[in-house]
N, C-alpha and C positions, 0 to 999 in steps of 0.2 A: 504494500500500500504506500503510496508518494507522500501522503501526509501521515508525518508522525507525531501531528498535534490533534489529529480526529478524537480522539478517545481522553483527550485531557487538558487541562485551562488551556485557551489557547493564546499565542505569542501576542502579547501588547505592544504594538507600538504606538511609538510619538512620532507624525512627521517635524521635520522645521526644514520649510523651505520658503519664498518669499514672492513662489510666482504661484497665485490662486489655482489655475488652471492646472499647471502641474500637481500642486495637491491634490486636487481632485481628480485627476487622475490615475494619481499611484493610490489613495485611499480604492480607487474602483480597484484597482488589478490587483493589491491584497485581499481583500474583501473577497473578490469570488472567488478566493482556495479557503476550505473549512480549515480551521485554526490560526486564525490569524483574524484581530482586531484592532484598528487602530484608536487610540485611546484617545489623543490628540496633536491637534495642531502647533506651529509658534513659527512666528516669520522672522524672528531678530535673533541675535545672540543673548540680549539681555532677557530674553524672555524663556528662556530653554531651563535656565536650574528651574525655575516657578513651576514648567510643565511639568519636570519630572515631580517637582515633589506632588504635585493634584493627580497627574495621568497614572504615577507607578507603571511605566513601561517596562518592558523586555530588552528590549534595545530599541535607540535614536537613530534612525534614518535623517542623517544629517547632509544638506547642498555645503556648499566649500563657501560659496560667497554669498553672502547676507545684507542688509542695507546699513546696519550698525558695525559691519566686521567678520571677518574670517568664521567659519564652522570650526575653524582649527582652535581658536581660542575657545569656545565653545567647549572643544571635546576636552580639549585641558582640564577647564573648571572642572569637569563631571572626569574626568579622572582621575584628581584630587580628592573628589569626594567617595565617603563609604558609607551606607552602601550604593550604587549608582549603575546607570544603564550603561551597557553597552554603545559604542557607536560604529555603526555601519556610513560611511560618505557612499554619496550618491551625486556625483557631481559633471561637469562637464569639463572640466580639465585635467587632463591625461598626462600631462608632462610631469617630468623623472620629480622632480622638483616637489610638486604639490603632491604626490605619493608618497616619497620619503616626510614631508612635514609631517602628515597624516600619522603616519607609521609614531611618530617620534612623539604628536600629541594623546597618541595611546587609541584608534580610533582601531579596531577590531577588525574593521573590511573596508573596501573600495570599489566600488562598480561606477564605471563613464553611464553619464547619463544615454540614454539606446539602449541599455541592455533589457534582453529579453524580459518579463513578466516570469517568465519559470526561474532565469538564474536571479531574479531580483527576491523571487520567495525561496529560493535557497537558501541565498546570502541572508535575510533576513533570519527566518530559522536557525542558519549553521551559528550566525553572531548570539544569537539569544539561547542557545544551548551552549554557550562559552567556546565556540570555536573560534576560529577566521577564515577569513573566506577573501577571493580578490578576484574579478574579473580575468577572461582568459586573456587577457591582451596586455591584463596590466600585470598578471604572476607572473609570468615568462622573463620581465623586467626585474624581479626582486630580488633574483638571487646576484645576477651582476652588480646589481646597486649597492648591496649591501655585504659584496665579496670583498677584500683584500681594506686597502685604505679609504679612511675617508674623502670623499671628494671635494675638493675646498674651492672651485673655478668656479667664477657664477657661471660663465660658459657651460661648463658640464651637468652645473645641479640645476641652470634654467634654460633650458635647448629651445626654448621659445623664444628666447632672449635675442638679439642681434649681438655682435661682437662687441659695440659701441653702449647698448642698454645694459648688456652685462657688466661693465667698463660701470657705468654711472652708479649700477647697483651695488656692486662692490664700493664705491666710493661713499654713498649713501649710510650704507651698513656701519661704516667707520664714523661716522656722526656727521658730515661735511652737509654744510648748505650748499643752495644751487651757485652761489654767487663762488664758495671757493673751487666745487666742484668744476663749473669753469675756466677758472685761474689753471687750476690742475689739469686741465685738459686741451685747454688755447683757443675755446669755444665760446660761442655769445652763450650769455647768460639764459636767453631765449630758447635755443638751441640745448640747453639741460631742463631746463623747463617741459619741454615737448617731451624728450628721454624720458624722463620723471613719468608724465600723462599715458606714456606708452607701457612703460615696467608696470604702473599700477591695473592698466585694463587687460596686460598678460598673466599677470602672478592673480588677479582677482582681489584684487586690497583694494581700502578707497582711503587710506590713508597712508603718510609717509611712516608712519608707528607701525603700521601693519605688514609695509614694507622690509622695513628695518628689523621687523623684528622674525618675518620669511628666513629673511637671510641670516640673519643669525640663528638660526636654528639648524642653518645647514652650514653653520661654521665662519661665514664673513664676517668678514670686520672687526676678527680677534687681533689683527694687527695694525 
């Protein structure tokens, strides 16, 4: 039998995501497999510890990007905390980068947004029975990512990144404003401004904190 929540409580979840549509959406395609309910919604970061403690989820089907801040900061708080849900992201960014964050703020699973309705009630399931679980596109990645040394190139830990945005992000990471980033680069002021508006709509931050603190989690800026 495929469900092996038929015959007992079934798996709680909380979405938090910030596009209506999309929640209503994945509440439908959980909903039509027996064992699984989702308990509630929340579209912010600041709004996610409140759900868990009303909803008592299984695990957080968590988006990466939110209107107040990262999912990443999210999973943290609730990884901090004991006792606390699980988090499964469910997001549309694919890059090495924002996988290894995930990983690092303790988030259980990973699936790109597109994945099918069966691997999404997997994944939900395998997280809320204390497994992990990772999209097939994205495990195949994990074990290189996190073989040998750490990777410290924004280059390498943001493949999204241009040569030049990685260049600013690393520079960023190190505390520099646009005005010396600049100076340090031989570029109009203008010209790291725009860099800046670009790193933020790749990495999915809407702040330069959110930035700053992406990359340092994947090691920049310790020097």
């Amino acid at each position: 039998m495929d469900d092996q929540q038929s015959d007992t409580r079934p798996v709680r979840v909380l979405i938090v995501d910030d596009h209506p549509l999309f929640r209503e959406g994945l509440k439908a395609a959980l909903e039509s497999a027996d064992g699984v309910l989702v308990v509630g919604e929340a579209e912010t970061v600041a709004a996610v510890a409140d759900a868990v403690d009303q909803c008592l989820p299984d695990v957080v089907v968590m988006d990466l990007s939110l209107p107040d801040g990262s999912g990443l900061d999210a999973a943290r708080q609730l990884a901090g905390r004991v006792p606390t849900a699980p988090v499964l992201m469910l997001t549309m960014a694919d890059d090495d980068g924002s996988l290894l964050a995930a990983l690092q703020a303790g988030a259980r699973g990973y699936l790109v947004k597109g994945a099918g309705r069966d691997e999404v009630l997997h994944a939900v399931r395998t997280v809320a029975a204390g497994g992990a679980v990772f999209g097939a596109e994205i495990a195949t990645r994990i074990t290189s990512l996190l073989a040998g040394t750490r990777l410290r190139e924004a280059g390498q830990l943001f493949p999204s990144l241009t040569a030049r945005e990685a260049e600013v992000l690393g520079l960023v990471a190190r505390g520099f404003d646009n005005h010396r980033i600049a100076r340090e680069l031989f570029v109009a002021e203008k010209t790291v401004r725009n860099h800046v508006t670009h790193i933020f709509e790749k990495l999915h931050v809407a702040t330069r904190a959110e930035a700053v603190a992406r990359a340092r989690d994947m090691g920049l800026g310790d020097s």
